[in-house]
N, C-alpha and C positions, 0 to 999 in steps of 0.2 A: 361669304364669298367676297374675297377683293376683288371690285372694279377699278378699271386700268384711273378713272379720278384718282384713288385713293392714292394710287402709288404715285399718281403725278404731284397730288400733296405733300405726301410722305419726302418726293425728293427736294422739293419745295422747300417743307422742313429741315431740310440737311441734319436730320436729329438719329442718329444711332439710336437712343434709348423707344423711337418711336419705330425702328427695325422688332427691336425685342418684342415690345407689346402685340406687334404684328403677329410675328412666332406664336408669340403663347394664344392669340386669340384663334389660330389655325390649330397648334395642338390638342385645343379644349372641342376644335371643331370635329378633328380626324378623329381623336383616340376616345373621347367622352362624349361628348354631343353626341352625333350620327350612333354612333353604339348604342346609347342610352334609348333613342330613337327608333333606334329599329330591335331593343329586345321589348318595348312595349308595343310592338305590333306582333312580334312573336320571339316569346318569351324561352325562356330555358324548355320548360316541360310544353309546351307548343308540339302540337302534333299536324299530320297534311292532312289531304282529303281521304286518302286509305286510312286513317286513326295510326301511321305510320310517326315516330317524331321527327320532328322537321329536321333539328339539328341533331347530324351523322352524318357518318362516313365523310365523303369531304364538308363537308357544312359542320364544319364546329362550332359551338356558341360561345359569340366574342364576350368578352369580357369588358366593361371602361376601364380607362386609367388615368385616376386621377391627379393634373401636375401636383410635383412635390419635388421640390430643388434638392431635396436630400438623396433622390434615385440618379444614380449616374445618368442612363439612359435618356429621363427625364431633360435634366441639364445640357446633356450632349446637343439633344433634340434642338433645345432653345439656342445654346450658343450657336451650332450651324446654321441652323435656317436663317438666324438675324441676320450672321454673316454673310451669308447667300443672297439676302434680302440688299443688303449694304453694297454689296459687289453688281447685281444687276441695275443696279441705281447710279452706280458712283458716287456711293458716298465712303466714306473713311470705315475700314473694319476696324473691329476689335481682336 
């Protein structure tokens, strides 16, 4: 979790490439971490209290995904958010 320090650093730095790092350390946070995190509390074949499984019907079981600059979607991710990142800041986009 970014604390508002960090960004106050970050703009401090006037540094784009320290936007990016940003990005991908929230990507690894949303899409891998926390996923990773919560199927080792309940896992694919994880069942409720009725011996029902847990993931159904709407409760899918996520999947991670791990960065790889070669997946469009991937890359999208990164270059937006840095930008995003760049733009609440004021500092210069890419």
């Amino acid at each position: 979790m970014t604390k508002l320090v960090d960004l106050i650093n970050l703009k401090l730095a006037n540094d784009y490439k320290a936007c990016v790092k940003l990005a991908m350390e929230h990507f690894n946070e949303y899409y891998d971490h926390s996923i990773r995190d919560l199927l080792s509390i309940f896992p694919a074949d994880a069942k409720d209290k009725e011996g029902q499984p847990f993931w159904g019907g709407p409760k899918r079981c996520p999947s991670p995904i791990t960065m790889n600059f070669d997946d469009k979607g991937c890359a999208d991710f990164i270059f937006t958010y840095s930008n995003l990142i760049a733009l609440a800041l004021g500092l210069e986009q890419n």
